[in-house]
C-alpha positions in Angstrom: 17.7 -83.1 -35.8 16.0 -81.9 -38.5 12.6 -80.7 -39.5 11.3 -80.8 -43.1 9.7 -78.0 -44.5 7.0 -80.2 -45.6 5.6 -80.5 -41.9 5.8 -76.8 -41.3 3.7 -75.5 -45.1 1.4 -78.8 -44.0 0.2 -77.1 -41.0 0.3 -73.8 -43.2 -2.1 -75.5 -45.3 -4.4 -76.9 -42.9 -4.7 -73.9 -41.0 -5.5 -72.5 -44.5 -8.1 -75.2 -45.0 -9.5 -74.9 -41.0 -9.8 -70.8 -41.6 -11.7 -70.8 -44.5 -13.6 -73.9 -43.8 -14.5 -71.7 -40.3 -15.1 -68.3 -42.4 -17.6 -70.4 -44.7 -19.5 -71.7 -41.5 -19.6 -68.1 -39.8 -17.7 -69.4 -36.9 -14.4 -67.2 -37.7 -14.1 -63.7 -38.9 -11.7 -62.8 -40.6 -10.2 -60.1 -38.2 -9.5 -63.5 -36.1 -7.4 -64.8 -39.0 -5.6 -61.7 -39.1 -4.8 -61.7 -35.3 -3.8 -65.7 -35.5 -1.1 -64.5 -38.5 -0.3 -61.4 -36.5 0.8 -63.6 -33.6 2.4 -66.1 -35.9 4.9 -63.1 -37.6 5.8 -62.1 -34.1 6.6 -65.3 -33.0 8.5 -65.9 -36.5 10.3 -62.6 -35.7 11.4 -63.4 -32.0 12.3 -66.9 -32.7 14.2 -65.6 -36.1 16.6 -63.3 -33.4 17.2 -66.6 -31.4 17.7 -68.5 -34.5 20.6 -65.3 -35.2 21.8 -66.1 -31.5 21.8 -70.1 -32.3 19.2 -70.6 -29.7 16.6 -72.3 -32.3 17.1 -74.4 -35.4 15.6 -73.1 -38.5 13.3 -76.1 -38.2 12.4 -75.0 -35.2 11.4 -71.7 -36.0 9.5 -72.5 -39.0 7.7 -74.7 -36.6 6.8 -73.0 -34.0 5.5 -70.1 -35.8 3.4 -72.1 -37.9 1.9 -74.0 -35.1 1.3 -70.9 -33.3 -1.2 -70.2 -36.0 -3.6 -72.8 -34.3 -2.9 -70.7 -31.1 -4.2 -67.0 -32.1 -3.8 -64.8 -29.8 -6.1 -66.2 -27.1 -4.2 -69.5 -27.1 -0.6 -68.1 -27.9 0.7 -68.1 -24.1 -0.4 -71.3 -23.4 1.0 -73.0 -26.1 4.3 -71.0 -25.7 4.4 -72.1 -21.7 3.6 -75.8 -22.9 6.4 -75.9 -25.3 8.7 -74.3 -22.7 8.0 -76.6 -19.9 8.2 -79.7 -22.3 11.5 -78.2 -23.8 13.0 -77.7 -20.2 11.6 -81.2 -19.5 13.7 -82.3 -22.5 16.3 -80.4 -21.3 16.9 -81.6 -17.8 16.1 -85.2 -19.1 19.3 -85.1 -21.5 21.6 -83.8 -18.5 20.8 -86.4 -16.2 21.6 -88.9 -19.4 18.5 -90.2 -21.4 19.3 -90.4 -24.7 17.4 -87.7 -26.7 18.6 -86.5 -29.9 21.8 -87.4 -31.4 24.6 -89.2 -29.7 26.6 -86.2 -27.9 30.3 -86.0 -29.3 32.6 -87.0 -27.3 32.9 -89.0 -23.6 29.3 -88.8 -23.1 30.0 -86.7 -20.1 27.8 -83.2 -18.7 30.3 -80.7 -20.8 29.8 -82.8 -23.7 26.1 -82.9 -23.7 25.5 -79.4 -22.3 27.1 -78.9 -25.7 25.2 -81.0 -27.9 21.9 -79.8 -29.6 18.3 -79.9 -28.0 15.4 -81.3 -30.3 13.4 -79.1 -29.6 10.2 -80.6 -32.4 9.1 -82.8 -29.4 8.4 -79.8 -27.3 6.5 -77.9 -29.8 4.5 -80.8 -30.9 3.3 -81.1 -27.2 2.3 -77.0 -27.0 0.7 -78.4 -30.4 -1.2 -80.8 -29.0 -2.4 -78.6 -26.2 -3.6 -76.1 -28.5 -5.5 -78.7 -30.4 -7.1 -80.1 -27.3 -7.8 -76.7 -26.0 -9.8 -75.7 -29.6 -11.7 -79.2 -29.5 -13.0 -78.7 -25.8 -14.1 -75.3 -26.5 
């Protein structure tokens, strides 16, 4: 259950590449840019305080704050609700026994995966993905 630092500065990067590529065009000002990483820092900021409470991986927070980058501000709640539902997805799906993640330690039983870690990279891939498909159909 880990996420490499690579994945998270590559979609740094190609936001990077998609903002300027946009500012070049005239299709983005830069006041939108500066919204899209003021919503990023305040998702990196909440997500740090569950990452203190062990809510979140550190994967997971470098993640889902560069990913919400795509989202802006106009696109932010929907790819927070997508990642939520498809993490609580995830979530019921590993109590009832499907096998997501590492093995849980122990007897396999409810305590012991209630007690194991949830990947939570799945879920923000799909808020992600819904955020991309959003941006294309618009």
């Amino acid at each position: 259950m880990r996420i490499a630092d690579g994945l998270s500065m590559a979609i740094v990067a190609a936001f990077s590449v998609w903002a300027l590529s946009g500012m070049a065009s005239g299709n983005t000002s830069l006041s939108r840019i500066g919204l899209a990483a003021g919503c990023a820092i305040a998702v990196f900021a909440i997500s740090a305080l569950a990452f203190a409470i062990g809510a979140l991986g550190g994967g997971d927070v470098k993640l889902l704050s560069a990913s919400s980058l795509f989202a802006g501000p106009a696109l932010l709640a929907d790819f927070l609700m997508i990642t939520a539902v498809v993490g609580g997805l995830l979530g019921l799906a590993m109590l009832v026994g499907a096998r997501i993640g590492p093995a849980p330690a122990g007897d396999g039983s409810l305590s012991a995966r209630l007690r194991g870690g949830l990947p939570y990279g799945p879920a923000i891939a799909a808020g992600g993905l819904w955020v991309a498909a959003a941006q294309a159909a618009s």
